[in-house]
C-alpha positions in Angstrom: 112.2 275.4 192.1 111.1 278.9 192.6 108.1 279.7 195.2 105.3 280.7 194.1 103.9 284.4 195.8 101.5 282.5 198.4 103.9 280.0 199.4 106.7 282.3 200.0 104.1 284.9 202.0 103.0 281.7 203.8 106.7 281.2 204.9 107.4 284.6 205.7 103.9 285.0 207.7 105.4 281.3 209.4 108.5 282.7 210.1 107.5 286.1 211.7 104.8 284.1 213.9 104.8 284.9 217.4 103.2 281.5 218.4 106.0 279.7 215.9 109.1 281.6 217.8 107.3 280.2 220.8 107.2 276.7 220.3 110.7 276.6 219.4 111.9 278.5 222.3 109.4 276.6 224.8 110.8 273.5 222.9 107.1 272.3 221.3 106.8 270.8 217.9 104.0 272.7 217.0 102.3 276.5 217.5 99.4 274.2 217.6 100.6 273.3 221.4 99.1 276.7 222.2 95.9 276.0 221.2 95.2 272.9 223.1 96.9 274.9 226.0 94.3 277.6 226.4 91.7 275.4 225.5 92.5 272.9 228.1 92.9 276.2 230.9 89.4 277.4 230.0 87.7 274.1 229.8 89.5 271.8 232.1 89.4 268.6 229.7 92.5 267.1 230.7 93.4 266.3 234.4 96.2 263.9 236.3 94.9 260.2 236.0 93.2 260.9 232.6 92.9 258.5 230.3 93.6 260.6 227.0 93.4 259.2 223.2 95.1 262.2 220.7 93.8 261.3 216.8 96.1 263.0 213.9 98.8 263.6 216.8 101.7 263.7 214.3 104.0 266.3 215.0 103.2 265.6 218.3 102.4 269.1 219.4 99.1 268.2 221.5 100.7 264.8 223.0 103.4 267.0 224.4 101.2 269.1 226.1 98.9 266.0 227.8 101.5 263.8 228.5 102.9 265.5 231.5 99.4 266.1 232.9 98.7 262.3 233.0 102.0 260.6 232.8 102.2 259.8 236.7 98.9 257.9 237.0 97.1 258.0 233.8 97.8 257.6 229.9 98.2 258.8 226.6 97.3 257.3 223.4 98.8 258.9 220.6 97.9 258.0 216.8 98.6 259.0 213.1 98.7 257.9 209.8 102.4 259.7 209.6 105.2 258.8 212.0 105.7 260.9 215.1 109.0 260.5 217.4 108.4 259.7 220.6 106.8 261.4 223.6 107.8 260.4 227.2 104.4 258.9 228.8 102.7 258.5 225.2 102.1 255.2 223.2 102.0 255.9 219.9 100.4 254.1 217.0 101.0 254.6 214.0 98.3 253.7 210.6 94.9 254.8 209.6 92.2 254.6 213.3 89.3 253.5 210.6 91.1 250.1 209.1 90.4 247.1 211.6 94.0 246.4 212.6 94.9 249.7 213.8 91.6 249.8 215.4 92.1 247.0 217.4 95.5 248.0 218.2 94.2 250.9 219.8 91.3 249.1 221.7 94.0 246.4 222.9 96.9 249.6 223.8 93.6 250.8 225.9 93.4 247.2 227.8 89.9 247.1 228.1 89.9 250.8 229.2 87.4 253.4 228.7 88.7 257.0 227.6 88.3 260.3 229.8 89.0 262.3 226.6 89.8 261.9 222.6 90.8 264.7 221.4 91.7 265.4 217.7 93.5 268.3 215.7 93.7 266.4 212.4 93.5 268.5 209.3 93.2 266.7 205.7 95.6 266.9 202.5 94.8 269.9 201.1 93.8 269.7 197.0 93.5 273.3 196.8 89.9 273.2 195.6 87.9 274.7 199.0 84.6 272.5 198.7 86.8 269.4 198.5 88.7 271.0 201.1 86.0 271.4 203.4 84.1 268.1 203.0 87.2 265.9 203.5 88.0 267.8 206.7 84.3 267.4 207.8 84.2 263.3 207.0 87.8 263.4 209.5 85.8 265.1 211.9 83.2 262.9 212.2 85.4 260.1 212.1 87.0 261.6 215.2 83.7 261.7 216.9 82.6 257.9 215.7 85.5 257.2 217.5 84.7 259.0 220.6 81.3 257.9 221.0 83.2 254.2 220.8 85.7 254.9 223.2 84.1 257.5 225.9 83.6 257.2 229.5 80.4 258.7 230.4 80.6 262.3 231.3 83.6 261.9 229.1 85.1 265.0 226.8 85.4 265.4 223.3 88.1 268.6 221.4 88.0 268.7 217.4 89.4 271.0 215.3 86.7 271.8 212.7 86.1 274.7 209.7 83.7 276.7 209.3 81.8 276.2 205.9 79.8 273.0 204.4 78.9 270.9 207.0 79.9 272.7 209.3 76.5 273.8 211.3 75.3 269.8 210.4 78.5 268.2 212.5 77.9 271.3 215.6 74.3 269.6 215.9 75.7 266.4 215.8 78.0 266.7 218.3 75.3 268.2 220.7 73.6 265.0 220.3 76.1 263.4 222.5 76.6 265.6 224.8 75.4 268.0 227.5 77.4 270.9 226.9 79.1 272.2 223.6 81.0 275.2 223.8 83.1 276.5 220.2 86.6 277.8 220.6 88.6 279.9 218.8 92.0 280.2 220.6 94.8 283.0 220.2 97.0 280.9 218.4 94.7 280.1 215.9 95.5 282.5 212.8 92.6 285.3 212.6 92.0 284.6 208.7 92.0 280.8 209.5 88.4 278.9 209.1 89.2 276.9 212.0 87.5 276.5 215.3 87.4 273.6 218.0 84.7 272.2 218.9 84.5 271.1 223.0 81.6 268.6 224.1 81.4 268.1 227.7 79.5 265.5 229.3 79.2 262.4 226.7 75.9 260.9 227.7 77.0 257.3 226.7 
């Protein structure tokens, strides 16, 4: 089947990325790596002895990059609905976080545990339509942050990817709701043209 002119600029765009040739030469699954990277350098989220839960981790590009900070004496929790290949010093689960079973499997992985950091990059299926679009990836957001609020230490961190559009100034003011500090990042890997942005809460108040 023949690619249609956006998908095959997409590819060539993907191909000629700077933060793509990177990842494969610095061995990451994702360019996405990057992003958590400079986020984490700016805002210090993730330290040794962390206890770290990554939601839509699937390729794995994020869990590679906080598994070696917390491997010796902390842990990773790693989940998606799609199956990822395994991470030294990561326990992956795979299945939906909002159905009860995988829920639970999370909260029993944990021990009894609370969580130092959740951080999520999830992005939805995209339908092509951008309102639909845009309020499916809002509702994944806020599930991210239901689960935080769950699952957080206090003074705990919170890192969500999140777009710019509908919703998008609603979930900001939530998110400040739980915590004392909310700074928005928009790191070098992300794509210029791209809508996204990561939200960072500092501080969960519990």
């Amino acid at each position: 089947m023949a690619q249609s002119g956006s998908s095959k600029k997409w590819m060539e765009e993907h191909l000629s990325d700077l933060y793509v040739k990177k990842a494969q030469a610095d061995g990451y699954r994702s360019r996405a790596s990057y992003k958590l990277l400079e986020i984490n350098e700016k805002d210090k989220l993730i330290q040794p002895g962390h206890v770290v839960m990554d939601l839509g981790a699937a390729p794995g590009g994020w869990s590679q990059v906080i598994a070696p900070i917390v491997v010796d004496s902390g842990r990773l929790i790693s989940s998606d609905i799609l199956p990822m290949d395994s991470i030294i010093g990561a326990h992956f689960i795979q299945g939906d976080f909002t159905e009860e079973s995988v829920y639970n499997e999370i909260l029993a992985a944990l021990n009894n545990q609370k969580v130092d950091v959740v951080v999520s990059d999830m992005a939805p299926n995209l339908s092509g339509v951008k309102t639909t679009d845009q309020y499916s990836s809002i509702y994944l957001v806020e599930l991210a942050l239901d689960m935080a609020r769950n699952v957080l230490k206090p003074n705990g961190s919170f890192c969500a990817k999140v777009f710019q559009g509908v919703g998008y100034e609603a979930y900001v003011k939530d998110v400040r709701q739980s915590f004392n500090k909310v700074i928005i990042r928009k790191p070098d890997a992300s794509r210029p043209r791209s809508r996204e942005v990561y939200v960072v809460g500092k501080g969960f108040k519990g």
